[in-house]
VEXRO-785624 format. One line per field, with one value per residue (C-alpha): residue number from 1; residue in three letters; x, z negated, y negated. Coordinates in Angstrom, 1 decimal. Each point is the difference from the previous one (the first is absolute). Example, Ala and Ser with C-alpha at 12.3 -4.5 7.8 and 13.67 -1.06 7.14 Angstrom:
// VEXRO-785624
k: 1, 2
r: ALA, SER
east: 12.3, 1.4
up: -7.8, 0.7
north: 4.5, -3.4
***
This chain:
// VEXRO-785624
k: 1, 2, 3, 4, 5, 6, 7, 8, 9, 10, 11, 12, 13, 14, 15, 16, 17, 18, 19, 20, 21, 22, 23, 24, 25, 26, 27, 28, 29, 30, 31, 32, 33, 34, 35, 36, 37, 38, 39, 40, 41, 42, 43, 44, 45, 46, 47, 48, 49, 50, 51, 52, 53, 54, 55, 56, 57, 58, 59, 60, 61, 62, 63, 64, 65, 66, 67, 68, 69, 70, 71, 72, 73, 74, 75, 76, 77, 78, 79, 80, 81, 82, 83, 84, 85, 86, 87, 88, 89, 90, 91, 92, 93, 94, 95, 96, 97, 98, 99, 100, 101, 102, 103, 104, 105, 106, 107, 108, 109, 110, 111, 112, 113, 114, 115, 116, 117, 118, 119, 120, 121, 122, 123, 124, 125, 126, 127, 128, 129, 130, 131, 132, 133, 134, 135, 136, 137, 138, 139, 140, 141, 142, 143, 144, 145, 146, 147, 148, 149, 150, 151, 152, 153, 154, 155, 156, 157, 158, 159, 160, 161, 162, 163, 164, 165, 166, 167
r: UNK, UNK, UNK, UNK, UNK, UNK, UNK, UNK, UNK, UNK, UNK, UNK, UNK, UNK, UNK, UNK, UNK, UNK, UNK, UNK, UNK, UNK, UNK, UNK, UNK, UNK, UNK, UNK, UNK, UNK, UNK, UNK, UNK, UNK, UNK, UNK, UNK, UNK, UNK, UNK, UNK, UNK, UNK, UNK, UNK, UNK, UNK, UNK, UNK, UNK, UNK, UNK, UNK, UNK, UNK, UNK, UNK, UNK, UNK, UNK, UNK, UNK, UNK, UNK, UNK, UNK, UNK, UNK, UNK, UNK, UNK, UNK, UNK, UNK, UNK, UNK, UNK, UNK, UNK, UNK, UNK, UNK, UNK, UNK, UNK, UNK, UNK, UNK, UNK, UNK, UNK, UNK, UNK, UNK, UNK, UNK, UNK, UNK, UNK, UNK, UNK, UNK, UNK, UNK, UNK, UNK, UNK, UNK, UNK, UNK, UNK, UNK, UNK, UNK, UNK, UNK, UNK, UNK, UNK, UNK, UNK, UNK, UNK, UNK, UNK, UNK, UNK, UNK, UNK, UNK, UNK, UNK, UNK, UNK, UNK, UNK, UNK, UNK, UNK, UNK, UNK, UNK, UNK, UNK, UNK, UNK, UNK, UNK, UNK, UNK, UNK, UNK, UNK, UNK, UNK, UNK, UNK, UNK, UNK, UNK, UNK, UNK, UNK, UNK, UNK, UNK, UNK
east: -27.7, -1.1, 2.7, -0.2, 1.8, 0.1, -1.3, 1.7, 3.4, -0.2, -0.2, -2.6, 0.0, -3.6, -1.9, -2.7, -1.3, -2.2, -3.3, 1.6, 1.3, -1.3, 3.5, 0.8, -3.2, 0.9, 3.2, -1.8, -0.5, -3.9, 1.3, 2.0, -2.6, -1.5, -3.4, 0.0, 1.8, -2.0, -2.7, 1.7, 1.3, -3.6, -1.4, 3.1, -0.3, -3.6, 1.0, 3.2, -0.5, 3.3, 1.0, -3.1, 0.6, -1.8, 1.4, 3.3, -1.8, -2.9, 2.2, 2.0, -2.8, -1.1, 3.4, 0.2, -3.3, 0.5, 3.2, 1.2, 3.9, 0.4, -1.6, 1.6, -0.6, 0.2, 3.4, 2.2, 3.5, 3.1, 3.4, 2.6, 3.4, -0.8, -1.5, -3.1, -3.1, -2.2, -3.6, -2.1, -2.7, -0.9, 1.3, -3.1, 0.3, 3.6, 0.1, -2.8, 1.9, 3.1, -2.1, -1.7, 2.9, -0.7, 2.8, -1.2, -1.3, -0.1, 0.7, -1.0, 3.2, 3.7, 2.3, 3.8, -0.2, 2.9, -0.1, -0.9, -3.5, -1.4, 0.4, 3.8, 0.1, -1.5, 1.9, 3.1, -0.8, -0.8, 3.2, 1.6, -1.2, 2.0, -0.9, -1.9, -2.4, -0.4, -1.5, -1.8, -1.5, -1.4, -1.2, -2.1, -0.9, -3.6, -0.6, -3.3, 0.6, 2.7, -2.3, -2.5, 3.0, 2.2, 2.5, 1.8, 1.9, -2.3, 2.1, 0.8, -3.0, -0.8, -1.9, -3.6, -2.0, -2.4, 2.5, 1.8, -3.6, -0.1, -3.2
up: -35.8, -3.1, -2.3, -3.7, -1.0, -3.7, 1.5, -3.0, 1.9, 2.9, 1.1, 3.1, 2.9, 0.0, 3.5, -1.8, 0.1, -2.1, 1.7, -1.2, -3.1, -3.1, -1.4, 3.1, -0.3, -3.7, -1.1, -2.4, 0.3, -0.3, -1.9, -2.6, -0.7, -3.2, -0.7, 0.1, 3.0, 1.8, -0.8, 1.2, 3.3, 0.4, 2.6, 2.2, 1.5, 0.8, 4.1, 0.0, 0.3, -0.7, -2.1, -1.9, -3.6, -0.4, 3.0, -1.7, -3.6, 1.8, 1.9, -2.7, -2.4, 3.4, 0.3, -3.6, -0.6, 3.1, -0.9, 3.8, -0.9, -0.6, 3.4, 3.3, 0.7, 3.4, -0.7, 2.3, -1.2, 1.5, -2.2, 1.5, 0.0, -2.0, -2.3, -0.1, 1.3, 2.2, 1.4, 2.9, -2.0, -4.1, -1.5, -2.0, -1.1, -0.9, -2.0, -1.8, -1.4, -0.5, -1.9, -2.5, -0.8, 2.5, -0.3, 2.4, 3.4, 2.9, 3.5, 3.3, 1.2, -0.9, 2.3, 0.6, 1.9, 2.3, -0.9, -2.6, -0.8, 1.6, -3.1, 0.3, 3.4, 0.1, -3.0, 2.0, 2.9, -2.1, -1.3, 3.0, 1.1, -0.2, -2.6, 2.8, 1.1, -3.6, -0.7, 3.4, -1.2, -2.9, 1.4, 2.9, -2.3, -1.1, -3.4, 0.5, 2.7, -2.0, -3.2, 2.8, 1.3, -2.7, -0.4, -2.9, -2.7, -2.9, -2.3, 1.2, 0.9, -1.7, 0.4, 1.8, 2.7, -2.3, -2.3, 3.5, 0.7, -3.7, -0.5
north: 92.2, -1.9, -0.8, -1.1, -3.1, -1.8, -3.6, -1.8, 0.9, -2.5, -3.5, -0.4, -2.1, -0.6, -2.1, -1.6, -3.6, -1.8, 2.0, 3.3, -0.6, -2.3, -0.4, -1.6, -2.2, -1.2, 1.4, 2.3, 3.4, 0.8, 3.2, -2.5, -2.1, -0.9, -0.4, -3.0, -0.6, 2.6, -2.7, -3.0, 1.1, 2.1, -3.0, -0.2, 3.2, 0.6, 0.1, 2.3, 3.6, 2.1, -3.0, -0.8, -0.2, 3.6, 1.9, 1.6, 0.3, 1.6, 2.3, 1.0, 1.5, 1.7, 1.7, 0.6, 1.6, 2.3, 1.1, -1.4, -0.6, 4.0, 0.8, -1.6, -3.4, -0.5, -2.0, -0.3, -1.4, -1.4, 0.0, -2.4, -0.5, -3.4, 2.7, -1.8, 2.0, -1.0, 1.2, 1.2, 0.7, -0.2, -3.2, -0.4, 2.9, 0.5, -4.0, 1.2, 3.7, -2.9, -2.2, 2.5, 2.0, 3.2, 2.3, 3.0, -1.6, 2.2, -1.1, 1.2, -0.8, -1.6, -0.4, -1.6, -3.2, -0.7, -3.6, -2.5, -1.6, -2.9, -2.1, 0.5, -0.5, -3.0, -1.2, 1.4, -2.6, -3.1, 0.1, 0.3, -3.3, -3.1, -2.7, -2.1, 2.9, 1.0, -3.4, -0.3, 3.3, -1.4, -3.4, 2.5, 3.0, -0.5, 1.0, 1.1, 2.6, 1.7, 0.3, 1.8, 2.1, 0.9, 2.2, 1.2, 2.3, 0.7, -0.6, -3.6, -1.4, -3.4, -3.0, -0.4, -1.0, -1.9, -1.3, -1.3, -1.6, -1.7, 1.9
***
């Protein structure tokens, strides 16, 4: 049953890494960028599909020029008890109608998790550790495989793989 939400409304727990999502990669939105930014980061992304530097611009003029956020999406949504909302399927597609201001975007499906997001859970174990696993955690956590594997609220997301890398 397809549902219609105002996408502005909600912080997202979005399971991207730096493969799926260019403001992972750089720290930049590829839908915030300037001109001449677009140019600049243009060479860094020539090997990363779903977050190449054109994949979410692209995809947004498709679903714009189709009309696609009136008709269902195939989104499938999960609202938590953390009341962050998380995904089976559509996070392209729902940080895109975030990021251009799409009021009307209509779901396949939103549902009532019995649970928080995996952001908040993990967050909810780290700081259950005590002070010496916290800092054996960061002296074994390679900061390469969490900029592949990242998870993370929308809203909070900072920082960069490449800035990370000094590139």
């Amino acid at each position: 049953m397809t549902k219609v939400i105002n996408p502005q409304d909600y912080s997202y727990s979005f399971r991207l890494g730096m493969y799926d999502c260019f403001k992972v990669l750089t720290g930049k939105c590829s839908l915030e960028l300037s001109e001449e930014e677009y140019k600049y980061f243009r060479p860094f992304t020539s090997t990363y599909k779903d977050g190449s530097l054109d994949y979410c611009r692209e995809f947004a003029q498709y679903l714009i020029r189709n009309d696609l956020f009136k008709q269902d999406t195939g989104i499938t949504m999960f609202k938590n008890e953390c009341g962050h909302v998380s995904f089976s399927d559509g996070q392209h597609r729902t940080c895109i109608a975030k990021k251009i201001g799409i009021n009307n975007l209509t779901v396949s499906r939103f549902e009532i998790n019995q649970g928080i997001c995996r952001v908040c859970h993990f967050e909810n174990e780290y700081n259950q550790l005590s002070p010496m696993k916290k800092l054996w955690y960061k002296i074994i956590t390679n900061k390469e495989e969490e900029a592949i594997h990242k998870e993370f609220i929308d809203d909070e997301l900072s920082g960069s793989f490449l800035k990370e890398k000094n590139i």
